[in-house]
N, C-alpha and C positions, 0 to 999 in steps of 0.2 A: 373213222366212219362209224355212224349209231346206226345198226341195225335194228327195228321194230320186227316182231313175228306177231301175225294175227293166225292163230292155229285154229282149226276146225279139229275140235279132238275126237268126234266122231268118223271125222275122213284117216286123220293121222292116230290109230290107237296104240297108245302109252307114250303118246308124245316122243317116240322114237326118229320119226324125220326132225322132226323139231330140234330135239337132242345133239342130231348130227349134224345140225345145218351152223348150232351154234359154237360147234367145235370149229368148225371149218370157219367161221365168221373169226374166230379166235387166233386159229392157225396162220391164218393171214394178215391178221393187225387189224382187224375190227372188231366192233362192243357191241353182243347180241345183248338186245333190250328185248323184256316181255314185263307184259303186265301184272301189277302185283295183286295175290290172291290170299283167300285165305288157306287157301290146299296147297302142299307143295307139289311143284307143276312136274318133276324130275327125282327120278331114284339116285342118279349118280352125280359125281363131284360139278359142281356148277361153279365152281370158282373162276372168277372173268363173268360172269353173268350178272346186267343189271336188269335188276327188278326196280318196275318204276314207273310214275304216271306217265305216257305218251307225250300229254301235253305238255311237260316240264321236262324232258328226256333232248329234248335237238335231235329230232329222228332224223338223218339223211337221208333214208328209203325203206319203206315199211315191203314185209314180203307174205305173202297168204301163204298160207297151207291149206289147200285143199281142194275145191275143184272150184268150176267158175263162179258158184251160186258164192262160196268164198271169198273168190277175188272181191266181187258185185257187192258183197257186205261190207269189205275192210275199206273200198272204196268210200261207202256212205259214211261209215262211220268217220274217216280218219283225212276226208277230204279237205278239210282246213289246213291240216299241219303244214299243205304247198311244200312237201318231198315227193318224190322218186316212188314209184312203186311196182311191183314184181310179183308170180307167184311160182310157186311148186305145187306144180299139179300130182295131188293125191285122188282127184275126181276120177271120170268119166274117159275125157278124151285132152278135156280143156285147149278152147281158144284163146284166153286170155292168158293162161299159167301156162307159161311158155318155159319154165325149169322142168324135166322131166327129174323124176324122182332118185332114178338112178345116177345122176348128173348133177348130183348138187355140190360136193364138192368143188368139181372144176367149174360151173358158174359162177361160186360165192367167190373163188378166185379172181374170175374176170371182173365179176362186178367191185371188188374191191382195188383193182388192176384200173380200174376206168376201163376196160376194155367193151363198151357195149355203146349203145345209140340212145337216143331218147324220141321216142312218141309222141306228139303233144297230141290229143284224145279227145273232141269238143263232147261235150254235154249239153243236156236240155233242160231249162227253167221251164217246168210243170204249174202252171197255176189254175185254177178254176174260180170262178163267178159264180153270180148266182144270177137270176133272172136283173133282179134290180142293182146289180153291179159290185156288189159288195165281197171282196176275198172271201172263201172259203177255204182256202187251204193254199200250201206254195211247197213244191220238195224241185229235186235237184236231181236229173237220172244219166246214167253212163252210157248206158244201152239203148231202152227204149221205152216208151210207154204204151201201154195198150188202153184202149178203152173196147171192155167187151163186154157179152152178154152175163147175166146174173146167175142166181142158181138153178133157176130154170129154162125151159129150152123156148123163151120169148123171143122173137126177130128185135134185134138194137135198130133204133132210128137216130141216125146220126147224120147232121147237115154238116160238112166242110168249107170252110172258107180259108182262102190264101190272100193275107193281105187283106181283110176284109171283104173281097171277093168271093161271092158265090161257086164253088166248084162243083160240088157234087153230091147227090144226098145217096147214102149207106142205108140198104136194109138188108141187113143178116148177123153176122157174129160180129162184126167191131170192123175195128181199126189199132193199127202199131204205127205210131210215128216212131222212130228210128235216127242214132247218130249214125256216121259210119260206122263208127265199132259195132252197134248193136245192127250190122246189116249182114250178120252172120249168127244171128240169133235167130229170136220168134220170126223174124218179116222177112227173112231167106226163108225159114219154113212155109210162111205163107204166100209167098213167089217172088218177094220183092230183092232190086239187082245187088250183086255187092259193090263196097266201095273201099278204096282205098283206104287204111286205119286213122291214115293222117287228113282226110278231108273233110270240108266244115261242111258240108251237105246236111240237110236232114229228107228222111225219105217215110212217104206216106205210102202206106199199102193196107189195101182191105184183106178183112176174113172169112170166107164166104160168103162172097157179098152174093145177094139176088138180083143178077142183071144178066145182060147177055156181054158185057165184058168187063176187063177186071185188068186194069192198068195202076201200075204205083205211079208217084209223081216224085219226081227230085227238084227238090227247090233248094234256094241259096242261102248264104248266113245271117245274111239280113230280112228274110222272109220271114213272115209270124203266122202260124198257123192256128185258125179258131175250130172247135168240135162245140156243135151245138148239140146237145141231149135232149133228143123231141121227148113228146111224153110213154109214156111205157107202162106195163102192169109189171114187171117185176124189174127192181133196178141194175143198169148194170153195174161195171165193174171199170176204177180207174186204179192202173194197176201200173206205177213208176218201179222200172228194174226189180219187179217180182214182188215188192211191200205192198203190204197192206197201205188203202188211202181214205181218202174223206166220202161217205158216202153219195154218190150222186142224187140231186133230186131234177125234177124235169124243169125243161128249159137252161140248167146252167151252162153255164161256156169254160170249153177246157181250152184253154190259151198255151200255145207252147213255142218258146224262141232257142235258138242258141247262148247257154250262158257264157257272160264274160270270162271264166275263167277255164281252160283247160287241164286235162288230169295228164302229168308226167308219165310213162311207162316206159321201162327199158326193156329195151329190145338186143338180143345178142346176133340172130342172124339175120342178115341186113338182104332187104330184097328179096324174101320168101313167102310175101304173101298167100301169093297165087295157091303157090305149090304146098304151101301149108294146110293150106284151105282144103286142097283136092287131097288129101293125105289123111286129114283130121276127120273129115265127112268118108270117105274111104273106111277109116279105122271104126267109125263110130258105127257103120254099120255091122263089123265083125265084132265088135265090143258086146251090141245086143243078141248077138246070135250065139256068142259063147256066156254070157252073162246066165 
Protein backbone atom coordinates (compact mmCIF):
# COMPACT_ATOMS: atom_id res chain seq x y z
CA UNK A 1 0.00 0.00 0.00
CA UNK A 2 1.53 3.78 -1.19
CA UNK A 3 0.95 6.04 1.35
CA UNK A 4 0.92 10.02 0.20
CA UNK A 5 1.59 12.50 3.38
CA UNK A 6 0.36 16.20 2.55
CA UNK A 7 2.03 17.83 5.79
CA UNK A 8 1.35 21.17 7.08
CA UNK A 9 4.79 21.87 8.58
CA UNK A 10 3.52 24.85 10.21
CA UNK A 11 1.04 22.53 12.29
CA UNK A 12 3.62 19.56 12.47
CA UNK A 13 7.07 21.45 13.49
CA UNK A 14 10.28 19.53 12.28
CA UNK A 15 8.22 17.24 10.57
CA UNK A 16 8.22 15.00 13.72
CA UNK A 17 4.51 13.31 13.32
CA UNK A 18 5.37 13.10 9.85
CA UNK A 19 8.59 11.15 10.73
CA UNK A 20 6.72 8.71 12.91
CA UNK A 21 3.84 8.15 10.81
CA UNK A 22 6.26 6.83 8.19
CA UNK A 23 8.04 4.55 10.40
CA UNK A 24 4.89 3.02 11.28
CA UNK A 25 3.63 3.05 7.57
CA UNK A 26 7.05 1.02 7.09
CA UNK A 27 6.69 -1.16 10.30
CA UNK A 28 3.62 -2.63 8.78
CA UNK A 29 4.40 -3.28 5.05
CA UNK A 30 3.53 -0.07 3.66
CA UNK A 31 5.52 2.70 1.27
CA UNK A 32 5.40 6.37 2.87
CA UNK A 33 5.37 8.64 -0.28
CA UNK A 34 6.04 12.35 0.15
CA UNK A 35 6.71 14.85 -2.21
CA UNK A 36 10.13 15.63 -3.60
CA UNK A 37 11.71 19.01 -2.69
CA UNK A 38 14.47 20.73 -2.84
CA UNK A 39 15.20 20.76 1.23
CA UNK A 40 15.70 17.64 2.87
CA UNK A 41 12.19 17.11 4.56
CA UNK A 42 13.87 14.80 7.61
CA UNK A 43 17.03 14.59 9.96
CA UNK A 44 17.04 10.87 10.44
CA UNK A 45 17.48 7.69 8.40
CA UNK A 46 14.59 7.73 5.67
CA UNK A 47 15.34 4.58 4.07
CA UNK A 48 12.02 2.84 2.76
CA UNK A 49 11.03 6.32 1.97
CA UNK A 50 9.79 7.32 -1.55
CA UNK A 51 10.12 10.71 -2.63
CA UNK A 52 8.12 11.28 -5.58
CA UNK A 53 5.54 12.99 -7.89
CA UNK A 54 1.99 12.16 -6.40
CA UNK A 55 0.76 11.78 -9.81
CA UNK A 56 3.30 8.99 -10.91
CA UNK A 57 3.52 7.51 -7.41
CA UNK A 58 -0.07 4.97 -7.34
CA UNK A 59 -1.02 6.66 -4.12
CA UNK A 60 -3.71 4.29 -2.42
CA UNK A 61 -4.53 6.87 0.29
CA UNK A 62 -3.23 10.27 0.74
CA UNK A 63 -3.15 11.23 4.70
CA UNK A 64 -2.99 15.34 5.91
CA UNK A 65 -1.20 16.42 8.71
CA UNK A 66 -2.61 18.98 10.23
CA UNK A 67 -5.82 20.45 11.11
CA UNK A 68 -8.93 20.70 8.84
CA UNK A 69 -7.97 23.86 6.93
CA UNK A 70 -5.22 20.82 6.03
CA UNK A 71 -7.39 18.27 5.33
CA UNK A 72 -9.61 21.01 3.01
CA UNK A 73 -6.26 21.71 1.11
CA UNK A 74 -4.96 18.15 0.42
CA UNK A 75 -8.49 17.52 -0.65
CA UNK A 76 -8.31 20.26 -3.49
CA UNK A 77 -5.19 19.63 -4.36
CA UNK A 78 -5.12 15.90 -4.82
CA UNK A 79 -8.74 15.31 -5.68
CA UNK A 80 -8.10 13.47 -8.95
CA UNK A 81 -5.71 10.87 -7.98
CA UNK A 82 -9.68 8.90 -6.88
CA UNK A 83 -7.76 7.36 -3.50
CA UNK A 84 -8.60 6.98 -0.14
CA UNK A 85 -8.11 9.84 2.09
CA UNK A 86 -7.31 10.43 5.96
CA UNK A 87 -6.00 12.94 8.39
CA UNK A 88 -3.99 13.40 11.63
CA UNK A 89 -5.10 16.06 13.34
CA UNK A 90 -2.30 18.31 14.47
CA UNK A 91 -5.05 21.46 14.40
CA UNK A 92 -7.49 22.62 16.54
CA UNK A 93 -10.02 20.01 17.54
CA UNK A 94 -10.44 18.60 13.85
CA UNK A 95 -13.80 17.06 12.34
CA UNK A 96 -12.31 15.76 9.52
CA UNK A 97 -8.83 14.41 10.93
CA UNK A 98 -10.20 11.80 12.61
CA UNK A 99 -6.41 10.24 13.54
CA UNK A 100 -5.57 11.77 16.84
CA UNK A 101 -1.95 12.44 17.24
CA UNK A 102 -1.21 10.24 19.82
CA UNK A 103 -2.71 7.31 17.97
CA UNK A 104 -1.02 7.04 14.98
CA UNK A 105 0.68 4.25 15.29
CA UNK A 106 -2.07 1.88 15.96
CA UNK A 107 -4.36 3.48 13.13
CA UNK A 108 -1.59 3.24 10.42
CA UNK A 109 -1.85 -0.29 11.60
CA UNK A 110 -5.49 -0.62 11.04
CA UNK A 111 -5.52 1.23 8.01
CA UNK A 112 -2.87 -1.03 6.53
CA UNK A 113 -4.87 -4.13 8.18
CA UNK A 114 -8.04 -2.99 6.08
CA UNK A 115 -9.42 -2.65 9.29
CA UNK A 116 -11.63 0.77 8.75
CA UNK A 117 -14.91 1.79 6.67
CA UNK A 118 -15.06 4.16 3.67
CA UNK A 119 -17.20 7.46 3.47
CA UNK A 120 -18.28 8.41 0.27
CA UNK A 121 -18.39 12.42 0.86
CA UNK A 122 -20.55 14.48 -2.04
CA UNK A 123 -19.21 17.71 -3.20
CA UNK A 124 -20.40 20.90 -4.97
CA UNK A 125 -19.73 22.00 -8.73
CA UNK A 126 -19.36 25.90 -7.97
CA UNK A 127 -19.93 27.87 -11.15
CA UNK A 128 -20.74 31.46 -11.71
CA UNK A 129 -22.21 33.48 -14.80
CA UNK A 130 -22.18 36.45 -15.68
CA UNK A 131 -25.35 38.65 -16.52
CA UNK A 132 -25.07 37.60 -20.35
CA UNK A 133 -24.35 33.87 -19.59
CA UNK A 134 -21.01 33.53 -20.12
CA UNK A 135 -18.71 31.22 -17.49
CA UNK A 136 -16.71 33.13 -15.34
CA UNK A 137 -15.20 30.68 -13.28
CA UNK A 138 -15.86 26.74 -12.19
CA UNK A 139 -14.02 25.16 -8.72
CA UNK A 140 -14.99 22.17 -6.99
CA UNK A 141 -15.86 22.37 -2.81
CA UNK A 142 -15.95 19.53 0.11
CA UNK A 143 -17.57 21.59 2.47
CA UNK A 144 -19.24 24.49 1.43
CA UNK A 145 -19.52 27.72 -0.29
CA UNK A 146 -20.32 31.05 1.02
CA UNK A 147 -21.17 34.00 -0.73
CA UNK A 148 -20.79 37.02 1.61
CA UNK A 149 -20.30 40.31 2.23
CA UNK A 150 -17.06 42.46 1.12
CA UNK A 151 -14.51 44.30 3.02
CA UNK A 152 -16.92 46.58 4.09
CA UNK A 153 -19.73 46.43 6.23
CA UNK A 154 -22.31 46.80 3.01
CA UNK A 155 -25.87 44.70 3.46
CA UNK A 156 -25.24 41.48 0.45
CA UNK A 157 -28.48 41.37 -1.97
CA UNK A 158 -28.70 38.09 -2.82
CA UNK A 159 -32.09 36.50 -4.83
CA UNK A 160 -32.25 32.50 -4.39
CA UNK A 161 -33.57 30.31 -6.70
CA UNK A 162 -34.14 26.49 -6.37
CA UNK A 163 -34.59 24.82 -9.66
CA UNK A 164 -35.06 27.98 -11.20
CA UNK A 165 -37.72 28.85 -8.87
CA UNK A 166 -37.88 32.00 -6.95
CA UNK A 167 -37.26 31.27 -3.24
CA UNK A 168 -36.16 34.04 -1.38
CA UNK A 169 -34.44 37.24 -1.59
CA UNK A 170 -31.27 37.64 1.32
CA UNK A 171 -30.46 41.12 2.70
CA UNK A 172 -27.62 41.01 5.23
CA UNK A 173 -24.26 38.95 5.45
CA UNK A 174 -24.63 36.12 2.66
CA UNK A 175 -25.36 32.76 2.42
CA UNK A 176 -23.27 29.08 2.82
CA UNK A 177 -24.66 26.51 0.69
CA UNK A 178 -23.21 23.45 2.35
CA UNK A 179 -22.60 19.40 1.53
CA UNK A 180 -23.23 17.38 4.37
CA UNK A 181 -19.80 17.14 5.44
CA UNK A 182 -19.50 20.87 5.52
CA UNK A 183 -22.91 20.87 7.87
CA UNK A 184 -20.55 20.93 10.63
CA UNK A 185 -18.60 23.93 9.55
CA UNK A 186 -19.40 27.74 8.79
CA UNK A 187 -23.64 26.75 8.26
CA UNK A 188 -23.75 24.88 11.81
CA UNK A 189 -22.23 28.17 12.94
CA UNK A 190 -24.74 29.95 11.32
CA UNK A 191 -27.74 27.73 12.45
CA UNK A 192 -28.00 25.43 9.84
CA UNK A 193 -29.16 21.36 10.86
CA UNK A 194 -26.49 18.73 10.68
CA UNK A 195 -26.42 15.85 8.35
CA UNK A 196 -25.30 12.67 8.21
CA UNK A 197 -21.47 12.45 6.50
CA UNK A 198 -22.79 10.14 3.98
CA UNK A 199 -25.83 12.13 2.54
CA UNK A 200 -26.17 13.72 -0.75
CA UNK A 201 -28.20 16.71 0.56
CA UNK A 202 -27.09 20.07 0.03
CA UNK A 203 -28.22 22.70 2.61
CA UNK A 204 -28.80 26.50 2.13
CA UNK A 205 -28.56 28.67 5.24
CA UNK A 206 -28.33 32.52 5.69
CA UNK A 207 -25.99 34.87 7.66
CA UNK A 208 -27.71 37.46 9.37
CA UNK A 209 -30.07 37.84 7.23
CA UNK A 210 -32.53 41.05 7.91
CA UNK A 211 -35.95 39.42 8.18
CA UNK A 212 -38.10 38.53 10.91
CA UNK A 213 -37.21 34.79 10.16
CA UNK A 214 -34.35 32.85 9.33
CA UNK A 215 -35.02 29.17 8.05
CA UNK A 216 -32.21 26.87 6.10
CA UNK A 217 -33.53 24.75 3.35
CA UNK A 218 -32.44 21.05 2.56
CA UNK A 219 -32.82 20.12 -0.88
CA UNK A 220 -31.95 16.87 -2.81
CA UNK A 221 -29.22 15.72 -5.18
CA UNK A 222 -30.66 16.52 -8.01
CA UNK A 223 -31.73 20.03 -7.14
CA UNK A 224 -29.54 23.05 -8.58
CA UNK A 225 -29.28 26.02 -6.74
CA UNK A 226 -29.03 29.67 -8.39
CA UNK A 227 -27.58 32.87 -6.20
CA UNK A 228 -28.35 35.95 -8.07
CA UNK A 229 -25.86 39.06 -7.02
CA UNK A 230 -28.12 42.17 -7.06
CA UNK A 231 -26.26 45.23 -7.47
CA UNK A 232 -24.14 46.57 -4.53
CA UNK A 233 -21.29 49.35 -3.68
CA UNK A 234 -18.81 47.23 -2.32
CA UNK A 235 -18.49 43.62 -3.76
CA UNK A 236 -18.93 40.56 -2.08
CA UNK A 237 -17.23 37.63 -1.61
CA UNK A 238 -17.46 34.06 -3.24
CA UNK A 239 -15.71 32.01 -1.17
CA UNK A 240 -15.47 27.79 -2.19
CA UNK A 241 -13.90 25.80 1.10
CA UNK A 242 -12.12 28.91 2.40
CA UNK A 243 -9.99 29.91 -1.43
CA UNK A 244 -9.86 32.59 -2.75
CA UNK A 245 -12.51 33.00 -6.12
CA UNK A 246 -13.35 35.02 -9.25
CA UNK A 247 -14.46 38.42 -8.28
CA UNK A 248 -18.02 38.93 -8.27
CA UNK A 249 -19.68 41.60 -10.40
CA UNK A 250 -23.50 42.63 -10.32
CA UNK A 251 -26.10 40.71 -11.60
CA UNK A 252 -23.87 37.30 -11.98
CA UNK A 253 -25.37 34.00 -11.21
CA UNK A 254 -23.61 31.51 -8.77
CA UNK A 255 -24.98 28.21 -9.86
CA UNK A 256 -24.16 25.27 -7.63
CA UNK A 257 -25.16 21.22 -8.02
CA UNK A 258 -23.90 18.10 -6.55
CA UNK A 259 -20.74 16.95 -8.42
CA UNK A 260 -20.50 13.73 -10.04
CA UNK A 261 -17.97 12.37 -8.20
CA UNK A 262 -17.50 11.70 -4.42
CA UNK A 263 -14.36 12.03 -2.13
CA UNK A 264 -13.36 8.53 -0.37
CA UNK A 265 -12.68 8.97 3.46
CA UNK A 266 -11.83 6.29 5.88
CA UNK A 267 -13.47 6.24 8.84
CA UNK A 268 -12.22 3.86 11.77
CA UNK A 269 -15.12 4.30 14.22
CA UNK A 270 -18.06 3.22 12.78
CA UNK A 271 -21.35 4.89 14.09
CA UNK A 272 -20.03 8.00 15.97
CA UNK A 273 -21.15 10.56 14.51
CA UNK A 274 -23.46 12.02 16.82
CA UNK A 275 -21.32 11.51 19.72
CA UNK A 276 -18.33 12.88 17.81
CA UNK A 277 -19.94 15.83 17.03
CA UNK A 278 -21.21 16.63 20.70
CA UNK A 279 -17.57 15.73 21.95
CA UNK A 280 -15.61 17.75 19.28
CA UNK A 281 -17.88 21.13 19.86
CA UNK A 282 -17.64 20.22 23.60
CA UNK A 283 -13.79 20.12 23.44
CA UNK A 284 -13.63 23.16 21.12
CA UNK A 285 -14.92 25.15 23.58
CA UNK A 286 -12.19 24.22 26.35
CA UNK A 287 -9.61 24.28 23.59
CA UNK A 288 -10.42 28.40 23.29
CA UNK A 289 -10.53 28.99 26.80
CA UNK A 290 -7.12 27.32 27.57
CA UNK A 291 -5.67 28.44 24.36
Amino acid sequence: MNIGFHVNSNRDIGMKCAYGAAQSVLKYGGVPVFRVTDEPLFEGDTTGFVFADFNKADIDVMISIGGDGTFLAMISQWRHLDCDFAGINKGSIGFLTQIDADDVDGRIHDLIDGNYSIIRRSQLLVEVYSKDNELRGRDICFNDCSISRGEKLHITKLLLKIDGQVVERYYGDGLVIATATGSTAYSLAAGGPLLMPDMRDIIITSVCSHTLHNISYVIGEHNKVEVIIEDFETAPVICPDGRDFIKPEPEDRVVLSLYEKTVNTINFDRNRFFSDIRHKIIQRGSFYENG
